[in-house]
N, C-alpha and C positions, 0 to 999 in steps of 0.2 A: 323509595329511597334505596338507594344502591352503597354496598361498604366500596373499599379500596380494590376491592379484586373482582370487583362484580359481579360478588353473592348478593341476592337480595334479603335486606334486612328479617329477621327473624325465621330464615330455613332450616332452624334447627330440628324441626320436627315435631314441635311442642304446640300444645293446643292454639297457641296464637300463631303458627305458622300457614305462611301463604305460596310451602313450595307443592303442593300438590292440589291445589286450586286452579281450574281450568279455565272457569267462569270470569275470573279477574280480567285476561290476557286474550283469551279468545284463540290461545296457541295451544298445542297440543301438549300435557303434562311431563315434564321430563323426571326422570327416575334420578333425583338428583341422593346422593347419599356423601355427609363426609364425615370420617370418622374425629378430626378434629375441629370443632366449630369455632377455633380460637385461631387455629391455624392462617397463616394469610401468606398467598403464593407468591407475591410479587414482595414482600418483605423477607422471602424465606433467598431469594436471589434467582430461583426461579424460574424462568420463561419474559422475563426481561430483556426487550431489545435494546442493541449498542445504537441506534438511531440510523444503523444504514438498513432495518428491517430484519437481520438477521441476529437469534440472540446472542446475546452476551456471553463473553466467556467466563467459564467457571473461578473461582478466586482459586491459584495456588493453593496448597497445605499449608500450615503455618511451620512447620517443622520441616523441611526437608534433609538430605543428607547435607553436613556443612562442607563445604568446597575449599581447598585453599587459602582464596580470600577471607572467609568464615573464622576458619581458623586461625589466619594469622591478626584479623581483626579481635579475635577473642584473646587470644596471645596479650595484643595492647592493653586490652581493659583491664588482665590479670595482671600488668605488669605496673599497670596505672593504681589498680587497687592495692598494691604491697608497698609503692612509692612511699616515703616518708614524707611528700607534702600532702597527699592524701590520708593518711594516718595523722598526720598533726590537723587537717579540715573536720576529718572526725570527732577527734580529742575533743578540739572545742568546743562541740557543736554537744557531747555526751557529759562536758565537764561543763555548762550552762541546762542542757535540758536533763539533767538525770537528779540533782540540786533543785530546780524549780521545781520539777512534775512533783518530789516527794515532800517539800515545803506545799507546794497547794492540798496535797492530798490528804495529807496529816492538818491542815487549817479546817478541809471541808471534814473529813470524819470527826474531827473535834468538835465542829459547831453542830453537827446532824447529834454529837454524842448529849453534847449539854444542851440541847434542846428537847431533848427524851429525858435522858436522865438527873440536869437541875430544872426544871421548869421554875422555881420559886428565882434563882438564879436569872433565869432568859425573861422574865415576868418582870425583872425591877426596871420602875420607872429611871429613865436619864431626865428629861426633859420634858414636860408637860405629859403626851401622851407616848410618845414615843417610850420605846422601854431596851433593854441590852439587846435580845433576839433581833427588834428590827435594826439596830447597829449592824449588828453581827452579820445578818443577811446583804444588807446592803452593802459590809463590806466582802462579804461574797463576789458581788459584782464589781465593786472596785479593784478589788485581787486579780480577778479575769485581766481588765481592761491594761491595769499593770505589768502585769504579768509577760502580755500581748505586747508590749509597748516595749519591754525590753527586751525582750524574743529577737521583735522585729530590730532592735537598736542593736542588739547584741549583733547578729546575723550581718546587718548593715557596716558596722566597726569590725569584724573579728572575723568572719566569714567569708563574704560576697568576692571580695578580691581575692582570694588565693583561689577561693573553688573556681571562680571566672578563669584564673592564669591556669589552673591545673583544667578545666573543660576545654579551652583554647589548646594547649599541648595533647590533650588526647586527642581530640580531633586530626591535630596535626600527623600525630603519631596513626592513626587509623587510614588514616586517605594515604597513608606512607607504604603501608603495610596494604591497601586496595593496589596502588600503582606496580607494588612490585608485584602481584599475581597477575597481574594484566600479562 
């Protein structure tokens, strides 16, 4: 059995290994040594051919010096992030989730608290078997689901259009600011 780079499976050197076994192959032993046995050459980028047989080129840095274009694209983004329709997409967006997140979290420490510290409390029967704790838990999960439902409602009514019109104008503004370095 052969891995991805065609190491044969267990060359690690360890008593189940079959890289210095001659008698298997009938080939002459090769002096195989790697210092990372996790390592894998063609996942690393490698020695990978482009398909016309010669390899691949290297990937760019991911940071180069920024050019111009660079610059004056980053210019946009700053100028889009100060924008007061981008400031009021925030608002919203921190005056619904900064309210909820600390409403859930103050529900869930509360139920984790009374179910430690009243048990006699989280123990009383409602309804046949059932008792307050499993209420309480279950409404755990309906909290979530809630929660989630007007996230996603809020976001839908309050959100989505103005980020959409302000994504649409940045873009606009970026290819604007690409054309003029050209």
């Amino acid at each position: 059995m052969q891995s991805s780079n065609d190491r044969p499976c267990g060359a690690g050197g360890g008593p189940e290994s079959s890289a210095g076994k001659q008698e298997d192959h009938g080939a002459p032993a090769r002096d195989v040594t790697y210092g990372d046995p996790w390592y894998d050459e063609l996942a690393s980028g490698w020695g990978e051919l482009d398909g016309t047989g010669m390899p691949a080129p290297s990937v760019p840095p991911a940071r180069d010096e920024p050019g111009p274009a660079a610059a004056r694209a980053r210019d946009v983004y700053v100028q889009v992030q100060r924008s007061q329709a981008f400031q009021e997409v925030r608002g919203r967006y921190r005056r619904f989730v900064v309210p909820g997140a600390a409403a859930f979290l103050i529900w869930y420490v509360g139920y984790v608290v009374a179910a430690t510290a009243a048990p006699g409390l989280m123990a009383r029967p409602v309804a046949g078997a059932v008792n307050v704790a499993m209420l309480a838990g279950l409404g755990q999960f309906l909290t979530t689901f809630v929660l989630a439902w007007a996230y996603a409602r809020h976001a839908r009514l309050r959100r989505d259009r103005p980020a959409l019109d302000l994504r649409w104008d940045t873009q606009e503004l970026a290819r604007g600011a690409q054309r003029g370095a050209l």
